[in-house]
C-alpha positions as CSV (number, residue, x, y, z in Angstrom):
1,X,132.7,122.0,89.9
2,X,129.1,122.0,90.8
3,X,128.4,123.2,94.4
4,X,127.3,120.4,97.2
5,X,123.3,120.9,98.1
6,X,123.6,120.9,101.8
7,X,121.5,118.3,103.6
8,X,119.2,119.9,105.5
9,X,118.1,117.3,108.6
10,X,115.0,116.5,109.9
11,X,115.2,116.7,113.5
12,X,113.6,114.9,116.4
13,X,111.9,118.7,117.3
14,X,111.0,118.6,113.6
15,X,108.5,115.7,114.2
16,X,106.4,117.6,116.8
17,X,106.6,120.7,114.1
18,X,106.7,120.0,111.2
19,X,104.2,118.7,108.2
20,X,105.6,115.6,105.9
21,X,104.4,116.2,102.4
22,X,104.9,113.0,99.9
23,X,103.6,112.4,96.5
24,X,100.4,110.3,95.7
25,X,102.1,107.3,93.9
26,X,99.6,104.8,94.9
27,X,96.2,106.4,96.0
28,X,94.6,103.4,97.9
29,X,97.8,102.4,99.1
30,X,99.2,105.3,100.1
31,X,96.1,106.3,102.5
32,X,97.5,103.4,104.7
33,X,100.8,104.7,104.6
34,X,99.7,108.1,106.0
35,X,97.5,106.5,108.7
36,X,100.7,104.3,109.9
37,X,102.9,107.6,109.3
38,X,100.7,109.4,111.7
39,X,99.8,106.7,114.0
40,X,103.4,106.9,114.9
41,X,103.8,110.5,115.3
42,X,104.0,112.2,112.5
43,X,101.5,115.0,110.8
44,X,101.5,113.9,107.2
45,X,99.9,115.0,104.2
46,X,99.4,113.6,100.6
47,X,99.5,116.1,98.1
48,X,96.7,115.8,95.3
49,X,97.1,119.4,93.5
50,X,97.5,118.4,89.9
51,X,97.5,120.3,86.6
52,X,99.7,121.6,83.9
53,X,101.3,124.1,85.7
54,X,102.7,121.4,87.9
55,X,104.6,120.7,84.2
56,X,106.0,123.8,84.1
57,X,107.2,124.4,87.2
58,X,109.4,121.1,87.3
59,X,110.8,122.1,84.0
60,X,111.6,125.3,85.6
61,X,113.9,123.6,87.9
62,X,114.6,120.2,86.4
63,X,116.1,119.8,82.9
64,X,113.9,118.5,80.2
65,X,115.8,114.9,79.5
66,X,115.4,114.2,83.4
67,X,113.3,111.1,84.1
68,X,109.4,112.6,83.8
69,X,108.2,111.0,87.3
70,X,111.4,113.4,88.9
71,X,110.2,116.7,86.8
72,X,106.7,116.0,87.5
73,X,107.0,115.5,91.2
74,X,109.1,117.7,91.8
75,X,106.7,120.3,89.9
76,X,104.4,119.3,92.0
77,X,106.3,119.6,95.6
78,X,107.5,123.2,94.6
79,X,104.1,123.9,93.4
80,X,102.7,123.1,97.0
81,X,105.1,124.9,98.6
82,X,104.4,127.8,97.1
83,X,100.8,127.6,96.9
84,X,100.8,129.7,100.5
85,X,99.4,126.8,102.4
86,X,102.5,126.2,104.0
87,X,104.6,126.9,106.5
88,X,108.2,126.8,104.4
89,X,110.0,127.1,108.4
90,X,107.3,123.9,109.3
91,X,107.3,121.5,106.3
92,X,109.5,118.7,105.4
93,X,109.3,117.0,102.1
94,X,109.7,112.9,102.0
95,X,110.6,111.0,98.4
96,X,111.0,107.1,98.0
97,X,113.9,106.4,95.8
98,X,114.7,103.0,94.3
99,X,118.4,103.1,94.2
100,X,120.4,100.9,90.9
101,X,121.6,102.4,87.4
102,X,118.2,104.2,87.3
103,X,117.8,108.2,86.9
104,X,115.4,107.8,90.1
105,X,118.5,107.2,91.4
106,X,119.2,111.1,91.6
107,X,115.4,112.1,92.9
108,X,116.6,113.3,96.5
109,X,120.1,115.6,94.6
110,X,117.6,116.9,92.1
111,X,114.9,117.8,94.7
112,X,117.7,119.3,96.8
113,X,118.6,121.6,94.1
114,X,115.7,122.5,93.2
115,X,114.6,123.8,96.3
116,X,117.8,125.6,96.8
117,X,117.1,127.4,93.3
118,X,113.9,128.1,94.5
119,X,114.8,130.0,97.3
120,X,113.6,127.0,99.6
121,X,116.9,125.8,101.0
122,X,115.7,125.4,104.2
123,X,113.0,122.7,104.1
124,X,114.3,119.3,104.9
125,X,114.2,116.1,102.3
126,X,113.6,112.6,103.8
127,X,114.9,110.0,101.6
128,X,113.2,106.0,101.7
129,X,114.8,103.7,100.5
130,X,115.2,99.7,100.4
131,X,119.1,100.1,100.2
132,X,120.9,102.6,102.3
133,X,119.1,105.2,104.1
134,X,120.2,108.7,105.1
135,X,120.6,109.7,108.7
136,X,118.0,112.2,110.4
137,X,117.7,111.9,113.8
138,X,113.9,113.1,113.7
139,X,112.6,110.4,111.5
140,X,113.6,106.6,112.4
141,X,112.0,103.6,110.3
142,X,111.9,101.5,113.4
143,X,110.5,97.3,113.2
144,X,106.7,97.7,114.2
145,X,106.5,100.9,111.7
146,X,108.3,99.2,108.6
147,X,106.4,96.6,109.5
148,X,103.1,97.8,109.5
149,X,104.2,100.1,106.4
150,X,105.1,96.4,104.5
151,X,101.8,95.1,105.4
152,X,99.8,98.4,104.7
153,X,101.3,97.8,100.9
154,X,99.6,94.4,101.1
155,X,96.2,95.5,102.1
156,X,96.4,98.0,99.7
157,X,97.2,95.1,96.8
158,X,94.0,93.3,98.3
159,X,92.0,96.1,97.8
160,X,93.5,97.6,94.4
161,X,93.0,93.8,93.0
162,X,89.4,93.1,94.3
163,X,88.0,97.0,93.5
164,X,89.6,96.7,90.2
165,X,87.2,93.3,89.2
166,X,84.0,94.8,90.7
167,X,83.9,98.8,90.0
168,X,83.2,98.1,86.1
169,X,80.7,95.5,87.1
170,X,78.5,97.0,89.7
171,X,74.7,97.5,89.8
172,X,74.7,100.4,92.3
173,X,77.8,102.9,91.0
174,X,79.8,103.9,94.3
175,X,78.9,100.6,96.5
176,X,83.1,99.2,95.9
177,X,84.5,102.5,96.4
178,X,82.8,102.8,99.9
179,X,83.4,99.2,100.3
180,X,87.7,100.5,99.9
181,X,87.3,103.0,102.2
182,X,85.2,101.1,104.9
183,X,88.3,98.7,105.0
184,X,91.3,101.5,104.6
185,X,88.9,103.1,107.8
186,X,89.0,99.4,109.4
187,X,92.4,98.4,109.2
188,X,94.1,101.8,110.3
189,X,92.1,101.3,113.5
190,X,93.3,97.7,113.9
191,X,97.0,99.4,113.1
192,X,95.9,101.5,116.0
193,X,94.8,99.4,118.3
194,X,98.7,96.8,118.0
195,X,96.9,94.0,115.8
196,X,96.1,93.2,112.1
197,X,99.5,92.9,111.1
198,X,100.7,89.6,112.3
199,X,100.4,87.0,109.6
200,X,97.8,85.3,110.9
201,X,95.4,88.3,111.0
202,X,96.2,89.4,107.4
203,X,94.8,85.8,106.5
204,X,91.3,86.1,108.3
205,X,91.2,89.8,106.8
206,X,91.9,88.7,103.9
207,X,89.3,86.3,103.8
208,X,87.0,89.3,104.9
209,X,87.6,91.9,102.5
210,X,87.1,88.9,99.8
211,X,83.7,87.9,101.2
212,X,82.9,91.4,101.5
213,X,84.0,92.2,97.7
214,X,81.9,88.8,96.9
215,X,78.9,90.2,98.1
216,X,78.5,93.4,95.8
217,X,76.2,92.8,93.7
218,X,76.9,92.4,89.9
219,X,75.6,92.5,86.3
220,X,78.3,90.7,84.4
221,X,78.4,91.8,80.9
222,X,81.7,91.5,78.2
223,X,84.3,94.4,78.8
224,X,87.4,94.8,77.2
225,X,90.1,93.5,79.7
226,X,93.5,95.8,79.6
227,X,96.3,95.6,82.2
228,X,98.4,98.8,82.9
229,X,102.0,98.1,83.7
230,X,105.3,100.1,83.4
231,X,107.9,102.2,85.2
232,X,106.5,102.1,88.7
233,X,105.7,105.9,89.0
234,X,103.5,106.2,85.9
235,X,102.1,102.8,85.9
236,X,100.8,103.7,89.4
237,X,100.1,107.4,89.5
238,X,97.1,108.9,88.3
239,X,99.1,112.2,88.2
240,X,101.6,111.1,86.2
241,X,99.7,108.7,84.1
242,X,96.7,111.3,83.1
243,X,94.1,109.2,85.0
244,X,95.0,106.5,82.6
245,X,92.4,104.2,85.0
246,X,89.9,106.6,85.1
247,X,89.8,107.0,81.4
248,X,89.7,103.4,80.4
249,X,87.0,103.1,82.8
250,X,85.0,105.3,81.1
251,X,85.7,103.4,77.8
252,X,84.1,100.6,79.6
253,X,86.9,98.6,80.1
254,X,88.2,96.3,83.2
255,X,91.2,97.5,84.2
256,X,94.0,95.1,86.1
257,X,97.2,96.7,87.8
258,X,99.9,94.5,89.4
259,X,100.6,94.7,92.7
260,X,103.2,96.7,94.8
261,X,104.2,93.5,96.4
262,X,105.8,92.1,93.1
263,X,108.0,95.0,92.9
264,X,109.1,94.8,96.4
265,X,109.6,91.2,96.6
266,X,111.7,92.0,92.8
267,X,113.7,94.6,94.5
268,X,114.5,92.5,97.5
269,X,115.2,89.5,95.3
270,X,117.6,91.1,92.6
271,X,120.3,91.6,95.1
272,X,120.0,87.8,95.9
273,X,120.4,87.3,92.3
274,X,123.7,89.6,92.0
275,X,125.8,86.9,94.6
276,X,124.6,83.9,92.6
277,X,125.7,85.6,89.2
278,X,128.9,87.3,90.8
279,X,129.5,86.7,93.9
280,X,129.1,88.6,97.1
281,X,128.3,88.6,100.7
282,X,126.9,86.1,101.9
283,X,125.2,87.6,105.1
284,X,123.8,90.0,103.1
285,X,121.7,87.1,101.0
286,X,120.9,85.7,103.8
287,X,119.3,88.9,105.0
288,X,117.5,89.2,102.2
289,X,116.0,85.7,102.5
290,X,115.0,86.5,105.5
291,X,112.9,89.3,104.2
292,X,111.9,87.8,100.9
293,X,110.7,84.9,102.7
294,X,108.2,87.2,105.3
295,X,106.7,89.1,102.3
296,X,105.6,85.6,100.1
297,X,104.0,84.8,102.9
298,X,101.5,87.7,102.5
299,X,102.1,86.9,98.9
300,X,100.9,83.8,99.3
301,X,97.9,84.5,101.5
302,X,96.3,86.8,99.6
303,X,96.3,84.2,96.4
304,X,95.3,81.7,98.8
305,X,91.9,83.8,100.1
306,X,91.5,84.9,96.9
307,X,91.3,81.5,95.0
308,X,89.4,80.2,97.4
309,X,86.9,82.5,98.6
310,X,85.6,83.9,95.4
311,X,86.0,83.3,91.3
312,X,88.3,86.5,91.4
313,X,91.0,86.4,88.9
314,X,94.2,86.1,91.5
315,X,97.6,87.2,90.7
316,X,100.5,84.9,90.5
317,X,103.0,84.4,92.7
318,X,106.4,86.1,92.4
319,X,108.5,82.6,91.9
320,X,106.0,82.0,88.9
321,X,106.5,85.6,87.4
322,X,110.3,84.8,87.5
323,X,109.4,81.5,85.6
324,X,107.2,82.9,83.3
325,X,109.8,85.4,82.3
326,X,112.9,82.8,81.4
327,X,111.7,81.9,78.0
328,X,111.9,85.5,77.2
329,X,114.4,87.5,79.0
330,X,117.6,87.1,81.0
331,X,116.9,87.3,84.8
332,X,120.0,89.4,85.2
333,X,118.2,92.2,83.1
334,X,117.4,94.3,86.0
335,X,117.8,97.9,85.5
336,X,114.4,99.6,87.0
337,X,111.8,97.1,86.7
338,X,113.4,95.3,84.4
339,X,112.3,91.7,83.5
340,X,109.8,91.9,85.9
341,X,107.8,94.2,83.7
342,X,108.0,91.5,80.6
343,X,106.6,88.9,82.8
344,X,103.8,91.0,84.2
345,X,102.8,91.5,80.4
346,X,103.0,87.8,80.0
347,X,101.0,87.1,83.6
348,X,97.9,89.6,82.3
349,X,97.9,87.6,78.7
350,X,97.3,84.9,80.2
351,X,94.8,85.6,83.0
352,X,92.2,86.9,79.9
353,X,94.1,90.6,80.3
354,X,95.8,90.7,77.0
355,X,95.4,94.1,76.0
356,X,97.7,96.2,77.6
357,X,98.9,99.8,78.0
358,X,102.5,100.0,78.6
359,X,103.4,103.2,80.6
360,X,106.6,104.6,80.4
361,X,108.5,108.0,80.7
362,X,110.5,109.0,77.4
363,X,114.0,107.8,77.2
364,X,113.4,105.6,79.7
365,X,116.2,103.3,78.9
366,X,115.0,100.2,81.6
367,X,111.8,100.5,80.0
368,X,112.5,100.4,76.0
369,X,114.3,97.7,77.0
370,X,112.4,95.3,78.7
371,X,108.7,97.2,77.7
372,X,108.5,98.4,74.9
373,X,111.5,96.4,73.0
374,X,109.8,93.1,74.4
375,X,106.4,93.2,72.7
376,X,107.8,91.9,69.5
377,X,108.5,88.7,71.5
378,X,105.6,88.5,73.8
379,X,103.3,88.8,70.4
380,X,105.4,85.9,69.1
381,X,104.5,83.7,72.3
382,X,101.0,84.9,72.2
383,X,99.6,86.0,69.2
384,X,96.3,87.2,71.1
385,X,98.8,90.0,73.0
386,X,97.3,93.4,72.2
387,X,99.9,95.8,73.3
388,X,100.7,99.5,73.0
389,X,103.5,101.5,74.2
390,X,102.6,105.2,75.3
391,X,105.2,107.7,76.2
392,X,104.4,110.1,79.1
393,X,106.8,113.4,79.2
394,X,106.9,116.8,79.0
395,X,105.8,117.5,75.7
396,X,103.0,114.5,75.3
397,X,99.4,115.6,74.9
398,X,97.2,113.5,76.6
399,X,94.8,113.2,73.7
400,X,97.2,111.6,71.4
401,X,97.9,109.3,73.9
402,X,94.5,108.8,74.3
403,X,93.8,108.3,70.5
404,X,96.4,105.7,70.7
405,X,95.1,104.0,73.5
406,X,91.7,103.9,71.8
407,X,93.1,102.6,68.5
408,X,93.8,99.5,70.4
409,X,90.9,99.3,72.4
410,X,89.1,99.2,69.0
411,X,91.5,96.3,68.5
412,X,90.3,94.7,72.2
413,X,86.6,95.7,71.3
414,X,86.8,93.9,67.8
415,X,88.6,90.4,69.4
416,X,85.5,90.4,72.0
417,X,82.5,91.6,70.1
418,X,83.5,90.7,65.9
419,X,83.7,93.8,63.5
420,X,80.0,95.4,64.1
């Protein structure tokens, strides 16, 4: 019988000692998670060392058919740990893990053990989750911080969606990134100071950063259009992903990412789903509704300022991902980001996005599924779909998923600009 990893606690002297380290899923999002992390107590750090040791030391601790995002994170926790700029009896490591018949599922066990082979027992693992959380006394999720982590997501959509539609298309290179963090600077300070989270506020913000996004001047010229989606970890993280953004940036291309908000509204949604397919509490719908109904409202104002205050391309709504999907999947398919990631395709086609890198880990089983085993239909539905799968794992080189990438880019370049 394999032996029980012992859960080491975080303790409430912990958060006065200890340092949280957390891996960079979301860049832009996740410097507004750190601010609210530390605006309520706690030192925090992002980690951002990257490289292909970080490989190897996952696959020194982590077997080789284990979800990628797990070996590659937790390559790069260990990594940072023993880097020597640390304090292994002062640092605490925290992971986000989805929860469902996913192997993210075992993230927090797998981290566990590797640190215990390691010779890291000691440091303590916070788990965050949207289902069930674990119990340590020195790090509470209370109301004002989940809330202001849930609206921190939704700035960080704001910003990911407006810096996405201007960067390619600036005159003076650098003016949208400083325009990002001029706003990530502004709204930590209003998290700071008790406001900017209330509904209300995220509206006139919102109707800010858009004006403020508006104003950067532009010389408009025809890019290739591509949208990035996938398993949530390598559609998001350059780390993972091999600056897949970065790199189709340089190939002169606008680059769209869904947001955050989708997933969370999908993850809160798909339980709602599981009573009205099988049955099930009722209370706990309920609960859900409750949730589900506070996040579209963000949802909703962010389309709203966005539609209105600028020619911006806006994402759709949640509900009319959900519709969107129907035709082609079965709602109920909801392993990891399961249909959800078939309607995102569909939702870039047809905002002008329809070439599209689809990101997934190898033997990702959600993700063959309703990714890569979709494309057939989504080409069907709309012949202008220009779509390729690319595997990220252990043993991919990143310049043959490059040369794939640019084999349809050619593809995208040839639709736009005729066979030159």
């Amino acid at each position: 019988m394999t032996e029980r990893v012992p859960l080491h606690l975080f303790t409430k002297e912990m958060k006065e000692t200890h340092t949280l380290l957390f891996p960079n899923m979301l860049p832009l999002h996740f410097q507004l998670v750190q601010n609210v992390l530390k605006g309520s107590g706690y030192k925090v750090e992002l980690l951002h060392n990257e490289g292909a040791h970080l490989i190897e030391e996952g696959l020194r601790y982590v077997h080789n058919d284990t979800c990628y995002p797990a070996l590659i994170t937790i390559g790069q926790m260990i990594d940072a740990l023993k880097s020597g700029g640390y304090d292994l009896e002062h640092v605490a490591l925290i992971m986000t893990q989805t929860g469902g018949g996913c192997r993210a599922s075992n993230y927090i066990y797998l981290l566990r053990k590797a640190l215990k082979d390691a010779g890291m027992e000691q440091v303590p693992v916070i788990s965050v989750s949207l289902g069930k959380m674990e119990n340590h006394p020195g790090f509470k999720l209370t109301f004002p911080m989940l809330r202001r982590l849930l609206v921190a997501l939704a700035y960080g959509d704001a910003l990911m969606l407006l810096s996405n539609q201007t960067r390619p298309h600036e005159k003076e290179k650098g003016q949208t990134d400083q325009l990002v963090d001029d706003w990530v600077q502004t709204i930590s300070e209003l998290f700071q100071n008790n406001t900017g989270f209330s509904l209300n506020q995220v509206r006139q913000n919102y109707s800010k950063i858009v004006c403020d996004f508006s104003r950067i001047p532009l010389k408009k010229t025809p890019k290739v259009k591509v949208g990035i989606v996938g398993e949530i970890f390598v559609k998001y993280s350059p780390l993972a992903n091999n600056h897949l953004q970065d790199f189709l940036e340089q190939e002169a291309c606008e680059v769209m990412v869904p947001g955050i908000m989708q997933f969370m509204l999908y993850a809160i949604d798909m339980p709602m789903e599981d009573v009205r397919l099988y049955g099930g509490s009722k209370f706990a719908k309920q609960a859900s509704m409750l949730i589900y109904t506070y996040l579209s409202k963000f949802e909703a104002a962010l389309i709203d300022a966005v539609k209105t205050k600028s020619d911006f391309t806006a994402p759709a709504s949640y509900s009319a991902l959900k519709e969107k999907a129907r035709p082609l999947i079965g709602i109920g398919c909801k392993m990891g980001e399961g249909w959800l990631l078939t309607a995102e395709m569909v939702e870039l086609v047809e905002s002008g996005y329809e070439n599209i890198v689809c990101t997934q880990p190898f033997g990702c089983l959600p993700n063959h599924i309703a990714g890569k085993g979709m494309i057939s239909s989504i080409r069907n539905a709309y012949p202008k779909a220009n779509i390729v799968a690319i595997d990220y794992d252990p043993g991919a080189t990143k310049v043959n998923q490059e040369n794939r990438i640019k084999l349809m880019l050619a593809i995208g370049k040839e639709n736009i600009f005729g066979n030159l």
